[in-house]
C-alpha positions in Angstrom: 6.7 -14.6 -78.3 9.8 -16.4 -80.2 11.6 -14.0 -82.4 10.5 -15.7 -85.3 6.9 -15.1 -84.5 7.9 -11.0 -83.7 9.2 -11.0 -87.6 6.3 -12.7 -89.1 3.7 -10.0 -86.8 6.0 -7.3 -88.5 4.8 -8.5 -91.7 1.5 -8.3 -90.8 1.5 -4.9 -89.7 3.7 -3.9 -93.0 0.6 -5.3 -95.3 -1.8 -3.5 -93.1 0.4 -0.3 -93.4 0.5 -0.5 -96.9 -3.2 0.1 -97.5 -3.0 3.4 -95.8 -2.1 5.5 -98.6 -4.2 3.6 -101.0 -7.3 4.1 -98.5 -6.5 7.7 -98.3 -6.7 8.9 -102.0 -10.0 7.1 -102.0 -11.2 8.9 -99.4 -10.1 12.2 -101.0 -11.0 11.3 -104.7 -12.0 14.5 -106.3 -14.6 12.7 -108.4 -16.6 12.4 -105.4 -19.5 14.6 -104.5 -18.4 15.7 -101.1 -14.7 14.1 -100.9 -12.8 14.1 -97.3 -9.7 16.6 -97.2 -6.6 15.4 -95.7 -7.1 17.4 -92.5 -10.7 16.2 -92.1 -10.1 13.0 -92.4 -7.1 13.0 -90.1 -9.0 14.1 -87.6 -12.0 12.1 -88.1 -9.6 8.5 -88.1 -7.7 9.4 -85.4 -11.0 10.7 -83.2 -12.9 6.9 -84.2 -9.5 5.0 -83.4 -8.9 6.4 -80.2 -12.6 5.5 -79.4 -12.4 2.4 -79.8 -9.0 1.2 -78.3 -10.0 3.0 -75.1 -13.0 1.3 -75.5 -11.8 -2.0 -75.6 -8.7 -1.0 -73.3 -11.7 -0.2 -70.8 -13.4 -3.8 -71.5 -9.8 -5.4 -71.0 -8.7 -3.3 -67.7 -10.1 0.2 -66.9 -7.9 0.8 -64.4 -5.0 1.0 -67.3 -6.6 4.0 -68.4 -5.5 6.0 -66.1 -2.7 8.0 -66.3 -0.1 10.5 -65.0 0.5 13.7 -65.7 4.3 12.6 -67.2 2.7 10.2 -69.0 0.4 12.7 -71.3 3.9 14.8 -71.8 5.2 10.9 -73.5 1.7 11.2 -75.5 2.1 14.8 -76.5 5.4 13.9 -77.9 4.4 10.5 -79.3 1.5 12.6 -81.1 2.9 16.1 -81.7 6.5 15.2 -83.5 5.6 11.4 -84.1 2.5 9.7 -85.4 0.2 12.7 -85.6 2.8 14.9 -87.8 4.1 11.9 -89.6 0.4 10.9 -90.7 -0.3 14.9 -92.1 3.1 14.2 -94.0 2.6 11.1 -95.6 -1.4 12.0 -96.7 -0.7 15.3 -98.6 3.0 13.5 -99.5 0.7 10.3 -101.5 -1.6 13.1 -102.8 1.1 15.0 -104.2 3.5 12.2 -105.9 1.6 8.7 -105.5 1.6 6.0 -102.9 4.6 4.1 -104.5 7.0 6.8 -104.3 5.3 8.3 -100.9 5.4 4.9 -99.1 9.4 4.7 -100.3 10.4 7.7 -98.9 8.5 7.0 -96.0 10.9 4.2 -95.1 14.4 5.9 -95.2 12.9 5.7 -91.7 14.4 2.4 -90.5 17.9 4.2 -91.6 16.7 7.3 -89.1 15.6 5.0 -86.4 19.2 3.1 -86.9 21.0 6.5 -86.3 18.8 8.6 -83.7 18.9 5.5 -81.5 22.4 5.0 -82.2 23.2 9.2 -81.7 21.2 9.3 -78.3 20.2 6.0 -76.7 23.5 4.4 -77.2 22.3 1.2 -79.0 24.8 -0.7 -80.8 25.2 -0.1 -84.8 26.8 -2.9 -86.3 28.9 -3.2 -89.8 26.0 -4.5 -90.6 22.9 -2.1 -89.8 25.6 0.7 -91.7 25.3 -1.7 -94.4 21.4 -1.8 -94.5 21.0 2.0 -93.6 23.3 2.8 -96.4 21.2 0.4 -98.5 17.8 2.1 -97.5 19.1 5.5 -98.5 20.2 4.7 -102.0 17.1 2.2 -102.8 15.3 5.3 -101.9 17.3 7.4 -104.0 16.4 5.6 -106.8 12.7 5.3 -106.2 12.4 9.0 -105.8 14.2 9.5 -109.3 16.9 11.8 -107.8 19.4 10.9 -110.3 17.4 11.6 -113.5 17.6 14.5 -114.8 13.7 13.9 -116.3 12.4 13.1 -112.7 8.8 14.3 -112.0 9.0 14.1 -108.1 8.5 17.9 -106.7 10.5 19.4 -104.0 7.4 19.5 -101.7 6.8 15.7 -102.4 9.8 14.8 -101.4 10.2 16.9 -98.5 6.4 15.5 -97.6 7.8 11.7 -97.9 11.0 12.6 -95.7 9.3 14.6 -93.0 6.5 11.3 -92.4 10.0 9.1 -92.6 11.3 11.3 -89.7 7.8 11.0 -87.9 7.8 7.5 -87.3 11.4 7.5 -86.6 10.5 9.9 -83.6 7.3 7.5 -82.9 9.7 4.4 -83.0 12.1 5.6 -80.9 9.5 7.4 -78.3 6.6 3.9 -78.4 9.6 1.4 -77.7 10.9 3.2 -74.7 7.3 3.5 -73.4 5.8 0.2 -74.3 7.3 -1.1 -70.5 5.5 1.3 -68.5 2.0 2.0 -70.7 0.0 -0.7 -71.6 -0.2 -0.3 -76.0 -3.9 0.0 -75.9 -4.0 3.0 -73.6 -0.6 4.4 -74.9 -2.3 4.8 -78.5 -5.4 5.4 -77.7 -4.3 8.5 -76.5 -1.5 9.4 -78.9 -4.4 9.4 -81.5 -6.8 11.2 -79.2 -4.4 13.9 -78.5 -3.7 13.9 -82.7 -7.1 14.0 -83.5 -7.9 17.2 -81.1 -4.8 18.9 -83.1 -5.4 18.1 -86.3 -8.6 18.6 -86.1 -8.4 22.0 -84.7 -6.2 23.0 -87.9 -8.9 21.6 -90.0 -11.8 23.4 -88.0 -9.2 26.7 -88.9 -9.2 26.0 -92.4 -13.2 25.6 -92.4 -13.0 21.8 -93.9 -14.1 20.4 -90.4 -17.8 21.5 -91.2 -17.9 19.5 -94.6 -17.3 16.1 -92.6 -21.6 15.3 -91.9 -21.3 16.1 -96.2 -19.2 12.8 -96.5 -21.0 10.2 -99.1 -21.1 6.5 -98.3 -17.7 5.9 -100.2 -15.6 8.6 -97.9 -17.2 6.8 -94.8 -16.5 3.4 -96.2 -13.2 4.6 -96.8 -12.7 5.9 -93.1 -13.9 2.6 -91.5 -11.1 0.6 -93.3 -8.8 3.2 -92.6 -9.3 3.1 -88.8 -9.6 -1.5 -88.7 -6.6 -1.8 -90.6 -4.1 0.4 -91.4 -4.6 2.1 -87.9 -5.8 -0.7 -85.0 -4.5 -3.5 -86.5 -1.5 -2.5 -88.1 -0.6 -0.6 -85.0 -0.8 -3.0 -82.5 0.7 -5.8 -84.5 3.7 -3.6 -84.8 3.6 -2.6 -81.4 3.7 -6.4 -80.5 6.3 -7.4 -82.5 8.4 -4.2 -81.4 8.2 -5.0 -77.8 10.3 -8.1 -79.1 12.5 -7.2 -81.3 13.9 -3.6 -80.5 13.2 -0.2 -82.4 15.8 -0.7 -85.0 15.0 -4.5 -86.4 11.6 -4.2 -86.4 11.9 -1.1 -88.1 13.9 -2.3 -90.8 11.7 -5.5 -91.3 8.7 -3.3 -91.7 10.1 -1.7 -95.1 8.3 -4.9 -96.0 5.6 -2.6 -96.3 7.1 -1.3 -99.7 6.3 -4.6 -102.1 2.9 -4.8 -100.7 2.3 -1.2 -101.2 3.6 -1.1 -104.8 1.4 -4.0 -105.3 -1.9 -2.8 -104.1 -1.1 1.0 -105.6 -0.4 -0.7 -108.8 -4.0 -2.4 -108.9 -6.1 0.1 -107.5 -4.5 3.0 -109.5 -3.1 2.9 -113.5 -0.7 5.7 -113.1 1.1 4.2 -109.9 3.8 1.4 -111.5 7.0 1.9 -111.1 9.3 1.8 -113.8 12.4 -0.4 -113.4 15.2 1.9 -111.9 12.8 2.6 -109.3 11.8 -1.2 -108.9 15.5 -1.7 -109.0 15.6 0.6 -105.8 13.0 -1.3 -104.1 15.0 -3.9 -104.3 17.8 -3.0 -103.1 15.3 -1.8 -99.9 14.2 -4.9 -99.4 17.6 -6.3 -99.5 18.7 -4.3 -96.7 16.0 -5.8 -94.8 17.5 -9.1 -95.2 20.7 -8.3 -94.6 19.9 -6.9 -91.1 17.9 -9.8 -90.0 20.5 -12.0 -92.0 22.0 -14.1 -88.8 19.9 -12.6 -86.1 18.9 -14.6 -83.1 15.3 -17.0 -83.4 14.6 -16.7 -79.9 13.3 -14.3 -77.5 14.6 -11.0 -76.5 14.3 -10.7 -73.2 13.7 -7.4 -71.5 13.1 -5.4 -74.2 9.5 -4.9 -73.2 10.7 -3.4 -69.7 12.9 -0.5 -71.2 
């Protein structure tokens, strides 16, 4: 795969991504008879996904499958402090202040990726990635209203969109370094198994588990979309495209995700436009996204996929 193909597989994952939050406030609509709780519905996606990549993993190559004991510890991790608690975050964070403003915050995450990989795996941090980190963090800034003295954003919100923006920097980090020795089928087919039996335990706990077989058609429509796109398909795009590019670029090239998701928020809800010091901060997002990939190299990476 030629690096240019890697960016433009980015890109698909980051429009597949972007439906997620939209996807999810269906799914919880309070105007529903029996509307899914985040929990639930954690639990439930994550339980149908893991089906049916080890499904298909197991139509592909059985034998991949199976794995070691050191290799569940990786998926514990990559669920525990990565996907799984990113995905809580980022639910209850677009219930709490919108998808726009969620699915910003979300991505300060390139910038943590940038600086955890940096801090303890020794990767190189050009002028340029400061540039682009530093860029992320104020775009973001201004999205979340931080300056304005008016700014409607809550304290949990934001803390919500910052804790899912450290989650996938944790799942970044923890999916590139195993993508050489677990094939990406079984390695998240797992990772969601493991989130769905620990989510859904919490929402067994908190007694929503039992409303699930209440779900209308709308709540289960909105579950099968959330598992085909912004789960398998975005996933594994993004996995692909990682293998190629490193933790840190494809990271930064998948804030792409904000204009789609500011987009489709936009026309499925009235109340989600941005007004134009936040769109100013998108901006200035997406700009750091072109200034890291501003020069970089067209062809392959080689050995990344080995690390």
């Amino acid at each position: 795969m030629s690096r240019r193909i890697a960016v433009l597989v980015v890109v698909a994952s980051a429009a597949c991504f972007a439906t997620l939050g939209i996807l999810t406030k269906w799914a919880c609509d309070v105007t529903l008879a029996h509307p899914a709780e985040p929990f639930s519905l954690l639990a439930v996606r994550f339980a149908i996904a893991a089906l049916v990549m080890a499904v298909v993993q197991a139509i592909r190559d059985p034998k991949a499958l199976r794995v070691s004991r050191g290799d569940l510890l990786r998926f514990l991790g990559l669920s525990l402090t990565g996907y799984g608690a990113a995905s809580v975050c980022y639910s209850f964070g677009a219930l709490e202040v919108g998808v726009s403003v969620t699915t910003v915050l979300l991505y300060t995450y390139p910038a943590l990726v940038s600086v955890l990989g940096w801090l303890f795996l020794k990767e190189i941090f050009p002028p340029k990635r400061i540039a682009a980190v530093l860029m992320t963090f104020l775009g973001c800034a201004l999205v979340a209203n931080v300056f304005a003295a008016s700014s409607t954003i809550t304290v949990r919100g934001l803390l919500l969109g910052l804790g899912a923006a450290l989650g996938y920097a944790v799942f970044n980090l923890l999916s590139y370094r195993s993508l050489g020795r677990t094939p990406r089928l079984t390695m998240m087919a797992y990772t969601f198994a493991i989130s769905a039996v620990a989510i859904g335990a919490v929402s067994a706990f908190r007694g929503t588990l039992a409303e699930v077989p209440l779900w209308g058609w709308q709540t289960w429509g909105s579950v099968a979309l959330l598992v085909a796109v912004p789960t398998f398909a975005a996933v594994m795009l993004y996995l692909g495209g990682i293998a190629r590019m490193g933790a840190a670029q494809a990271a930064v090239v998948s804030t792409l995700e904000l204009p789609f998701a500011v987009v489709f928020a936009v026309l499925a809800f009235a109340n989600e436009a941005l007004d134009p010091w936040q769109m100013f901060g998108a901006a200035i997002v997406l700009g750091g996204v072109v200034m890291a990939e501003w020069g970089s190299p067209t062809g392959e990476v080689d050995g990344v996929a080995a690390v």
